[in-house]
N, CA, C and O atoms as a GROMACS GRO file, in nm:
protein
  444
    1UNK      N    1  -1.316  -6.112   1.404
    1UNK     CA    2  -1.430  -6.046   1.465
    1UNK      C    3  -1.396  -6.016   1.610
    1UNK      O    4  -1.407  -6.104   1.696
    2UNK      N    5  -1.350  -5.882   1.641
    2UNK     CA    6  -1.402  -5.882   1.773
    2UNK      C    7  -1.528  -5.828   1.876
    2UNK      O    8  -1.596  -5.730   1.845
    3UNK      N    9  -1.547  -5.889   1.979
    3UNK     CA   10  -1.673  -5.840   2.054
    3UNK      C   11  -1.636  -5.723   2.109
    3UNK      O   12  -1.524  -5.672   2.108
    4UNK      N   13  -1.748  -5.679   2.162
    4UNK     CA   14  -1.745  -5.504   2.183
    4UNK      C   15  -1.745  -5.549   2.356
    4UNK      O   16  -1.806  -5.635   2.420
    5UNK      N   17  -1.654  -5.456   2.388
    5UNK     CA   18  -1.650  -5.466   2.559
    5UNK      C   19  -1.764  -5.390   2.632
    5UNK      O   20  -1.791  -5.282   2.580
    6UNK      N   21  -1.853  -5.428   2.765
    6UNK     CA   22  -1.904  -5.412   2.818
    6UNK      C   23  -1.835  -5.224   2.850
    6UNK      O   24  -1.722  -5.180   2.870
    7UNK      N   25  -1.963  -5.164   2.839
    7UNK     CA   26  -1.868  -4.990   2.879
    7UNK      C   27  -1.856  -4.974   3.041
    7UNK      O   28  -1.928  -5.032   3.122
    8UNK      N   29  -1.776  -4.906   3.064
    8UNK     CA   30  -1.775  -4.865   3.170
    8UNK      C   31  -1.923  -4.777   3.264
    8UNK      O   32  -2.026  -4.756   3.200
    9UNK      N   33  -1.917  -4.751   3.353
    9UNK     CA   34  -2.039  -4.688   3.437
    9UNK      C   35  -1.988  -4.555   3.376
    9UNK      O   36  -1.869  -4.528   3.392
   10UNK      N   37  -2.095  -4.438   3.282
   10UNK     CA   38  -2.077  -4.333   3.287
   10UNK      C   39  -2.050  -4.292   3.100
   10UNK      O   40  -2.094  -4.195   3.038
   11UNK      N   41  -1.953  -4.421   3.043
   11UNK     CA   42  -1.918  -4.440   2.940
   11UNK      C   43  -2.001  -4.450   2.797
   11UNK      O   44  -2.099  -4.524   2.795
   12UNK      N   45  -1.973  -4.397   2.710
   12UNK     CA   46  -2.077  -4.393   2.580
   12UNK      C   47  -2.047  -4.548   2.511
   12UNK      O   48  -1.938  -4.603   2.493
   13UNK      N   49  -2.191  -4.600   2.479
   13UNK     CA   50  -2.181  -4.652   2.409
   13UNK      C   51  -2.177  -4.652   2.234
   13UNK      O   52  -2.273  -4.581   2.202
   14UNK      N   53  -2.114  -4.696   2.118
   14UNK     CA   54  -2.121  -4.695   2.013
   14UNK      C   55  -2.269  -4.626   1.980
   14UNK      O   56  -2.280  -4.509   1.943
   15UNK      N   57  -2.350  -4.692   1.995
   15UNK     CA   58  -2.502  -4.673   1.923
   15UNK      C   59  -2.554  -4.529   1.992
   15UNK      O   60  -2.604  -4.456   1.906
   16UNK      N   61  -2.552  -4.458   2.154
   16UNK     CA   62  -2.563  -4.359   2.171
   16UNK      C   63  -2.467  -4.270   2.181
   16UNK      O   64  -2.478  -4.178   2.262
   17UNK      N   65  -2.343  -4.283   2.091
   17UNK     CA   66  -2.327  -4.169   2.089
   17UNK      C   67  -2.350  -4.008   1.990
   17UNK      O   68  -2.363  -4.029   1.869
   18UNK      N   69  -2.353  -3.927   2.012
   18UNK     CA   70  -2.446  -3.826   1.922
   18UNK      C   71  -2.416  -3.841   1.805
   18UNK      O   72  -2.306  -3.884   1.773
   19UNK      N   73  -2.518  -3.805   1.712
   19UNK     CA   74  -2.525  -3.788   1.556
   19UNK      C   75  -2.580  -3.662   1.517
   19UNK      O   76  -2.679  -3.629   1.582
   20UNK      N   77  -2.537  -3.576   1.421
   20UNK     CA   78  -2.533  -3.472   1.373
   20UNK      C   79  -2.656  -3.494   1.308
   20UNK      O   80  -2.666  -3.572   1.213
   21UNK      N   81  -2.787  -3.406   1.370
   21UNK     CA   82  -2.918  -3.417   1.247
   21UNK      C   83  -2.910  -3.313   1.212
   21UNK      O   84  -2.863  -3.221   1.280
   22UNK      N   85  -2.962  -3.299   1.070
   22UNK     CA   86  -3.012  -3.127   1.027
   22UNK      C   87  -3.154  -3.106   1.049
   22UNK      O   88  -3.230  -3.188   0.998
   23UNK      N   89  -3.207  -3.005   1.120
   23UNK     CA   90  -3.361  -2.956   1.131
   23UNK      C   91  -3.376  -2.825   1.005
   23UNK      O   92  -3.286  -2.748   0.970
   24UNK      N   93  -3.514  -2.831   0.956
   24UNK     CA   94  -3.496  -2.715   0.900
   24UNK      C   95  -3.637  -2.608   0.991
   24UNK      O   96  -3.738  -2.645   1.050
   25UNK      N   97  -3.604  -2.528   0.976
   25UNK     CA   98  -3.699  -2.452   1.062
   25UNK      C   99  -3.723  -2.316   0.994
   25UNK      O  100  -3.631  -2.236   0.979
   26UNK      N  101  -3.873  -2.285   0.946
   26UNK     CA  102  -3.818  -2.143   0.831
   26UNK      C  103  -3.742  -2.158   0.710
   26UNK      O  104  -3.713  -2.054   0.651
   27UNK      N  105  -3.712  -2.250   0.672
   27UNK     CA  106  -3.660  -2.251   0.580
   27UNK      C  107  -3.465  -2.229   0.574
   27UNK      O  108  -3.398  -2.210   0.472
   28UNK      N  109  -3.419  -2.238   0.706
   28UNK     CA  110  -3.307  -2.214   0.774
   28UNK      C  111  -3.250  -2.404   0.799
   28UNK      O  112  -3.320  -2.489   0.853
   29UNK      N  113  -3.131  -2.423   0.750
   29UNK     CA  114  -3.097  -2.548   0.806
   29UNK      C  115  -3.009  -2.554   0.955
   29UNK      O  116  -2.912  -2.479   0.969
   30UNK      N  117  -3.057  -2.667   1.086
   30UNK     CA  118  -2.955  -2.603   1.163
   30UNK      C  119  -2.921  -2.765   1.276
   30UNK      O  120  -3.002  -2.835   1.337
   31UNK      N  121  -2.781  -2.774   1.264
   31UNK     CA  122  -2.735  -2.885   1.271
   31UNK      C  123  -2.775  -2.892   1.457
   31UNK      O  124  -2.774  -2.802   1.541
   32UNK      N  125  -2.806  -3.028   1.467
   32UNK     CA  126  -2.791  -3.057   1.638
   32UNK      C  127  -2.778  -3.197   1.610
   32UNK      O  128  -2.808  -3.269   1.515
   33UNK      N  129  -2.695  -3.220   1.776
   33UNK     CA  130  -2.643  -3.372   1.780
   33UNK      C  131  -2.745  -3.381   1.907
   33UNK      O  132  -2.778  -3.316   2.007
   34UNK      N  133  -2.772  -3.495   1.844
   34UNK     CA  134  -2.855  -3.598   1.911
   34UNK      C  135  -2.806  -3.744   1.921
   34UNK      O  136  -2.711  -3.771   1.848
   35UNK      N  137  -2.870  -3.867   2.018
   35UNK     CA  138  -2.842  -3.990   1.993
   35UNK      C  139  -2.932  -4.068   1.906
   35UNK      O  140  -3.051  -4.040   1.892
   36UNK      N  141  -2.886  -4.144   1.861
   36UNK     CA  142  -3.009  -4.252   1.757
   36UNK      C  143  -3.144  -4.248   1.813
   36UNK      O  144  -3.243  -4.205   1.755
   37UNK      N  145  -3.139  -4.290   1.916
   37UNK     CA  146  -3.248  -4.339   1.993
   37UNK      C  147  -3.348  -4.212   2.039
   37UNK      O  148  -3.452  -4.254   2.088
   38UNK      N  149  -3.339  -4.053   2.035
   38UNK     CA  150  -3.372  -3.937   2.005
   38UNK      C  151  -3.356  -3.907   1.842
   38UNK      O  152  -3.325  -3.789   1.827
   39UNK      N  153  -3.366  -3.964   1.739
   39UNK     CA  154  -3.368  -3.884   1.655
   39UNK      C  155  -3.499  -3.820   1.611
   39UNK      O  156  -3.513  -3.701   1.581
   40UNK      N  157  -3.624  -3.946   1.610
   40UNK     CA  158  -3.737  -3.929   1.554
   40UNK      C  159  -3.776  -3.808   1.640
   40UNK      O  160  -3.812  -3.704   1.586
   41UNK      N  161  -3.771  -3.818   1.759
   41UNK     CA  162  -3.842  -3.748   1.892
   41UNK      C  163  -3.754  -3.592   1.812
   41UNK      O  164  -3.813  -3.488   1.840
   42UNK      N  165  -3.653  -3.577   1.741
   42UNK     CA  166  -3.559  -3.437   1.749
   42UNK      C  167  -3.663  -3.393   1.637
   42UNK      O  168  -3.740  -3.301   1.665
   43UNK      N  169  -3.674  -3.468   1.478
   43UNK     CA  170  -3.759  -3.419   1.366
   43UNK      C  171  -3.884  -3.421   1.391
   43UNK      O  172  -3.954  -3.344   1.325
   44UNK      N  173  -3.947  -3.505   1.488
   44UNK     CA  174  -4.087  -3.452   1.490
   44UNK      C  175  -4.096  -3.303   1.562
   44UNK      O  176  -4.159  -3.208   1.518
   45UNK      N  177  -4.024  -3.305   1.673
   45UNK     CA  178  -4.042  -3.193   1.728
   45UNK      C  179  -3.981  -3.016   1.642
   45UNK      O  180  -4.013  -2.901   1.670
   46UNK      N  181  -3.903  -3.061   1.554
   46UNK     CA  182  -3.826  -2.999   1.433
   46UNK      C  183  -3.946  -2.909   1.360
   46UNK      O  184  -3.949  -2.787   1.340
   47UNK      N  185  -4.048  -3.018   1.325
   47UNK     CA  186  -4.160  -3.037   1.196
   47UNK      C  187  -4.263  -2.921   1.272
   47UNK      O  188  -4.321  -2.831   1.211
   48UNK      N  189  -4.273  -2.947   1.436
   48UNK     CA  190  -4.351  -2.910   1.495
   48UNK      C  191  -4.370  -2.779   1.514
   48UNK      O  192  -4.476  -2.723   1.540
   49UNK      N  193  -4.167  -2.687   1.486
   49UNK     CA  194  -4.144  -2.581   1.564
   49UNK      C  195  -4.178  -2.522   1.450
   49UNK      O  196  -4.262  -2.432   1.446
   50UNK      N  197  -4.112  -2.570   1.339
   50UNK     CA  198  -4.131  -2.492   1.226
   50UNK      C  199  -4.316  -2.495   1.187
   50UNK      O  200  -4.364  -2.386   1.153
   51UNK      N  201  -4.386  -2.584   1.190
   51UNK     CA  202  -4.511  -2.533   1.188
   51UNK      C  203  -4.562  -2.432   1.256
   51UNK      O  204  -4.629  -2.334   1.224
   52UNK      N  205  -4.524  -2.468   1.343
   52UNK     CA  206  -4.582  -2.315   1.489
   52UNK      C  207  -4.517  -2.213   1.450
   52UNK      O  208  -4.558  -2.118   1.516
   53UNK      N  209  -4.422  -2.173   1.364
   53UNK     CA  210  -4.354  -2.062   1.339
   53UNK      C  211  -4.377  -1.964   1.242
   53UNK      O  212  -4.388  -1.842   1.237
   54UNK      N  213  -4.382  -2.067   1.162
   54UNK     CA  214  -4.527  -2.065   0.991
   54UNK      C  215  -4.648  -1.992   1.040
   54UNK      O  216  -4.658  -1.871   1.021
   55UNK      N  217  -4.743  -2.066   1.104
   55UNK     CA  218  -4.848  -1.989   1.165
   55UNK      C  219  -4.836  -1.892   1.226
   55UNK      O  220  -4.946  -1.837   1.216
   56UNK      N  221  -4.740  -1.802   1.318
   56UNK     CA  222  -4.690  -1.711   1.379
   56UNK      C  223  -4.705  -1.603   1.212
   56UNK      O  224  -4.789  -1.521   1.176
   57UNK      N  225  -4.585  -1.654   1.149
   57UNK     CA  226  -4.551  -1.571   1.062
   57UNK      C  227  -4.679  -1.530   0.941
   57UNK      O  228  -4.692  -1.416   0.894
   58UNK      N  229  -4.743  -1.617   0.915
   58UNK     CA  230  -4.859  -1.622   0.837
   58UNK      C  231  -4.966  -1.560   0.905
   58UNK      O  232  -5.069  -1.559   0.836
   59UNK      N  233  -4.978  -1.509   1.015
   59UNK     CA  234  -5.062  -1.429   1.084
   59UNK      C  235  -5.033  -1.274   1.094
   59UNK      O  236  -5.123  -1.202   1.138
   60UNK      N  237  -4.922  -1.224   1.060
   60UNK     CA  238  -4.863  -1.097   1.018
   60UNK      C  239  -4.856  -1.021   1.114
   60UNK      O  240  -4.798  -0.914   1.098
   61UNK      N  241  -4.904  -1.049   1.222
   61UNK     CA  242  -4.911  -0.989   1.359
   61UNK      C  243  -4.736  -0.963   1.435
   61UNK      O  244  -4.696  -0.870   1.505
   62UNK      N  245  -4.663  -1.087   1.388
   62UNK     CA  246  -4.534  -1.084   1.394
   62UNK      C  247  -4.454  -1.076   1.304
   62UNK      O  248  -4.444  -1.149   1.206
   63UNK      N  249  -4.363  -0.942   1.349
   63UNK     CA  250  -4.290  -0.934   1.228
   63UNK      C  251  -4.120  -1.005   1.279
   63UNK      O  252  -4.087  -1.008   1.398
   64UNK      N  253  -4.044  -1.049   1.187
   64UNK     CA  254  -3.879  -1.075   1.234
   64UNK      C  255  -3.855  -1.206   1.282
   64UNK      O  256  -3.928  -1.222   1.380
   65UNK      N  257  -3.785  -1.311   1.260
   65UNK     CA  258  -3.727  -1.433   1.277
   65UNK      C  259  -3.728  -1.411   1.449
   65UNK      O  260  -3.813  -1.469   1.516
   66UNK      N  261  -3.646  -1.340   1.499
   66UNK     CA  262  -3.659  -1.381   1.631
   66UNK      C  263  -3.761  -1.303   1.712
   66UNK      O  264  -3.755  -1.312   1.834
   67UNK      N  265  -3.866  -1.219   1.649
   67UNK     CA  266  -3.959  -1.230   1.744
   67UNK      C  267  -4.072  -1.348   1.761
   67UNK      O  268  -4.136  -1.379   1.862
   68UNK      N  269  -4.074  -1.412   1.602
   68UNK     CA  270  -4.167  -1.519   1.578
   68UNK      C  271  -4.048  -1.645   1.628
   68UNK      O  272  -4.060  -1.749   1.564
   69UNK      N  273  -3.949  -1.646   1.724
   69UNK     CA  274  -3.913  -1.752   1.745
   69UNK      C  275  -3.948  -1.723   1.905
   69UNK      O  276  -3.977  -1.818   1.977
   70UNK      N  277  -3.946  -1.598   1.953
   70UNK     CA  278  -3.993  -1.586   2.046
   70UNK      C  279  -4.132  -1.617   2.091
   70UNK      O  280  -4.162  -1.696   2.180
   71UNK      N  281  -4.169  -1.585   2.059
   71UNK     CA  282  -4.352  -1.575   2.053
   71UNK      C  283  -4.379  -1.743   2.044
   71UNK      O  284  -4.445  -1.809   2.124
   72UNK      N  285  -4.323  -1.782   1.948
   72UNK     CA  286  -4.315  -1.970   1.934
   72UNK      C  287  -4.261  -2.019   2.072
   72UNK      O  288  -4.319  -2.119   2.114
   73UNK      N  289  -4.187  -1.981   2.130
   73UNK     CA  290  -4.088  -1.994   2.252
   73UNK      C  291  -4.211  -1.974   2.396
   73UNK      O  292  -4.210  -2.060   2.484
   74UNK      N  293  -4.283  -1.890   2.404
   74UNK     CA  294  -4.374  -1.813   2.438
   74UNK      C  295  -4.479  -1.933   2.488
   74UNK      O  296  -4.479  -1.990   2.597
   75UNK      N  297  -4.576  -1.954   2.363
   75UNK     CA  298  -4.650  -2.034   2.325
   75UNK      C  299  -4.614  -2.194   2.350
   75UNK      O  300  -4.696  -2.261   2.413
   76UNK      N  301  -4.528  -2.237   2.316
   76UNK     CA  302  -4.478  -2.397   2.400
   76UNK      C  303  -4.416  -2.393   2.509
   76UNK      O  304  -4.365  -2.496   2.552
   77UNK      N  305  -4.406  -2.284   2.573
   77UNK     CA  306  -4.386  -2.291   2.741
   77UNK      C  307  -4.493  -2.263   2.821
   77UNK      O  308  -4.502  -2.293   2.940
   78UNK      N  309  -4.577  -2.205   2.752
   78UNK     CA  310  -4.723  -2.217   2.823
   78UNK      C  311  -4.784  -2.309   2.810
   78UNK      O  312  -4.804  -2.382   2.907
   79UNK      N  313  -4.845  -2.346   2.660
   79UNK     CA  314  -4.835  -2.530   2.658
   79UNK      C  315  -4.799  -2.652   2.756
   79UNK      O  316  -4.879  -2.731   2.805
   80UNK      N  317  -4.646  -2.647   2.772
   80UNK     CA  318  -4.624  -2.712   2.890
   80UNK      C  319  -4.655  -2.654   3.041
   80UNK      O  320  -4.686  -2.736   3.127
   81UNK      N  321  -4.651  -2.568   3.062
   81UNK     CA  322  -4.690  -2.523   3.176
   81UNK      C  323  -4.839  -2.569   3.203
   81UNK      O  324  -4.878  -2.568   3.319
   82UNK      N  325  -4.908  -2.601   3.122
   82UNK     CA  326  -5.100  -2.588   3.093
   82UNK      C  327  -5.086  -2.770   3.124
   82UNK      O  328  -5.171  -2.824   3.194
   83UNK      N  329  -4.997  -2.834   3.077
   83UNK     CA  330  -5.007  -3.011   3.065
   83UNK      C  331  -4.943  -3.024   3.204
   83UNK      O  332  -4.992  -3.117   3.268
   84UNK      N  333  -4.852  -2.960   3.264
   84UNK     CA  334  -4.788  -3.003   3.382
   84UNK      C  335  -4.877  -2.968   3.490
   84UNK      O  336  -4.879  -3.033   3.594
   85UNK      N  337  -4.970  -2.843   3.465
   85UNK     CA  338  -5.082  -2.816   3.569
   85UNK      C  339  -5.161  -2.940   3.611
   85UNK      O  340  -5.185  -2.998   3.717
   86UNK      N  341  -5.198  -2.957   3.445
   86UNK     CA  342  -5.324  -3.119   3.455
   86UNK      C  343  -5.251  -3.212   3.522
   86UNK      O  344  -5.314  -3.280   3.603
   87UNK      N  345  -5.094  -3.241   3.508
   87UNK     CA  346  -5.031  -3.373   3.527
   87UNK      C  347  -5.074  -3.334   3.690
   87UNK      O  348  -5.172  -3.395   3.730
   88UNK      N  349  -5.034  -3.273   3.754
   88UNK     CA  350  -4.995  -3.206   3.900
   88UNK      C  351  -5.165  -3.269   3.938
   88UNK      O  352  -5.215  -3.357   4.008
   89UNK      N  353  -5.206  -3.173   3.852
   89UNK     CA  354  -5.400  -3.219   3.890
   89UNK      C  355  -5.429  -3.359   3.944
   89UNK      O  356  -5.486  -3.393   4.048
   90UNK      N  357  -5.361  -3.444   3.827
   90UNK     CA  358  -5.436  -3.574   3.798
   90UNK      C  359  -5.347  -3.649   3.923
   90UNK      O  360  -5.410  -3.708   4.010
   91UNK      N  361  -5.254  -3.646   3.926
   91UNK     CA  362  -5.152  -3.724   4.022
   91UNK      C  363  -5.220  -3.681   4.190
   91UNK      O  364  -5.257  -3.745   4.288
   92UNK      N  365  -5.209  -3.551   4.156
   92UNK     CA  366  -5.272  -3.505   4.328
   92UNK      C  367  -5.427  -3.564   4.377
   92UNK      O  368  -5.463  -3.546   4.493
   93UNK      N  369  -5.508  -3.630   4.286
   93UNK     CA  370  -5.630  -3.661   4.230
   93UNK      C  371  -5.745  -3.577   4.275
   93UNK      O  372  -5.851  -3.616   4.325
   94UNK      N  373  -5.703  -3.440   4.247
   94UNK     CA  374  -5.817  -3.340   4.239
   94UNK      C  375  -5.929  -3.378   4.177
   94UNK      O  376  -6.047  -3.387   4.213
   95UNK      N  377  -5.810  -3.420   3.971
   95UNK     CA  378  -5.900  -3.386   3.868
   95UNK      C  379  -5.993  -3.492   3.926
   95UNK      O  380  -6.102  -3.451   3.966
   96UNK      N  381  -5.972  -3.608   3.935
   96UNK     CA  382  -6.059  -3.717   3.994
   96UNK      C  383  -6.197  -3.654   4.089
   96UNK      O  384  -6.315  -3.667   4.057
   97UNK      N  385  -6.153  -3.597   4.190
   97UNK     CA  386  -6.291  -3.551   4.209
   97UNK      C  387  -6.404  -3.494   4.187
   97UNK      O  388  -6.519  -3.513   4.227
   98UNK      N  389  -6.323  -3.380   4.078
   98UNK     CA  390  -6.361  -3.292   3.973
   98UNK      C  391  -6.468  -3.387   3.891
   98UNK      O  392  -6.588  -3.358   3.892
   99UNK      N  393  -6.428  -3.479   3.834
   99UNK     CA  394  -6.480  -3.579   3.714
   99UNK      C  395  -6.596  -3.634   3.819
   99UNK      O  396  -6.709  -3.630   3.771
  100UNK      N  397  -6.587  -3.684   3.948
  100UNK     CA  398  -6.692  -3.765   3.994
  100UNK      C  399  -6.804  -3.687   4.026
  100UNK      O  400  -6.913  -3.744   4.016
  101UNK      N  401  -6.802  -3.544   4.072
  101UNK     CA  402  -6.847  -3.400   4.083
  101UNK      C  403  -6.946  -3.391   3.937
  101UNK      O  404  -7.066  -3.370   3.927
  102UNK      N  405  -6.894  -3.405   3.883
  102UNK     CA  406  -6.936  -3.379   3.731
  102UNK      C  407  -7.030  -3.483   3.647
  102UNK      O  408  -7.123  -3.470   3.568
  103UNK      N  409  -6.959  -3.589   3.702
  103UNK     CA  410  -7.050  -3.734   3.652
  103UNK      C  411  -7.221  -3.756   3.787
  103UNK      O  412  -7.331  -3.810   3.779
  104UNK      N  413  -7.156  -3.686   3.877
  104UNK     CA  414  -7.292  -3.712   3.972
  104UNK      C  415  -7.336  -3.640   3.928
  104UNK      O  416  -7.423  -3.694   3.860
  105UNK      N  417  -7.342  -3.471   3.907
  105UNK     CA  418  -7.409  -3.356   3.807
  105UNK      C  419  -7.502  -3.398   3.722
  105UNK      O  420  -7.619  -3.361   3.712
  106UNK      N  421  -7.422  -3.506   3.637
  106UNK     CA  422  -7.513  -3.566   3.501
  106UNK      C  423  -7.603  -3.618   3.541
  106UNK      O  424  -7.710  -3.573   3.500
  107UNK      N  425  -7.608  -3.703   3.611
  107UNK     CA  426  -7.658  -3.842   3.680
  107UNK      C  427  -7.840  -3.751   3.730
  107UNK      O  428  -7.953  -3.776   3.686
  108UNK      N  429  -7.802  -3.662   3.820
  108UNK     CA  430  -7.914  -3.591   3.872
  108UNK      C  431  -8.016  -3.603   3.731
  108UNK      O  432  -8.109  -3.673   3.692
  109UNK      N  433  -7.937  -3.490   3.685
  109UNK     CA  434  -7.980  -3.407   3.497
  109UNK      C  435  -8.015  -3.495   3.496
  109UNK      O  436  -8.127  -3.492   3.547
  110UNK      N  437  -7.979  -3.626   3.454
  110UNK     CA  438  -8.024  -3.700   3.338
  110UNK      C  439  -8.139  -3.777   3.408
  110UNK      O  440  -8.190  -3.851   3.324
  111UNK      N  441  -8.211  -3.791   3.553
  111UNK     CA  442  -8.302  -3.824   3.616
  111UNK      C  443  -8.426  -3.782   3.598
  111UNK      O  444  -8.516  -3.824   3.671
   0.00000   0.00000   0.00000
């Protein structure tokens, strides 16, 4: 038996280094390496694209693989753009004032 040496600074370890997943997306299989410890995070987000792509395509509005990958592309960068606004919000503690603004609002109302 031997023990596994401490890695170097910078160095892969056994367990992260990448593994070949297959995603299917559309009905298309398409290989990416990932580490163990990303795999779940790669197929959920896999499950996710191809749903959003489905709905794209099932709406008939888009026609062609890469415009409905676009448009999908489109749609989860605005997404994040819309969560990083709030994050920005909440950290800067706007939203916070916003909410106490809103809860005194009630407070009146509900008097």
């Amino acid at each position: 038996m031997h023990a596994n040496p401490v890695p170097a600074q910078g160095e892969r370890t056994v367990s992260d280094k990448p593994q070949t997943e297959f995603v299917n997306i559309l009905d298309k299989e398409y290989q990416v390496a990932c580490s163990p410890e990303e795999r779940d995070q790669l197929l959920h987000a896999g499950r996710n694209l191809d749903k959003l792509m489905r709905d794209i395509r099932a709406s008939g509005s888009v026609i062609g693989l890469e415009r409905i990958a676009v448009m999908a592309a489109l749609n989860l960068s605005h997404e994040l753009l819309v969560i990083q606004k709030q994050k920005n919000l909440v950290d800067s503690g706007l939203d916070e004032d916003l909410l106490n603004r809103l809860a005194d609002k009630l407070d009146k109302a509900l008097k």
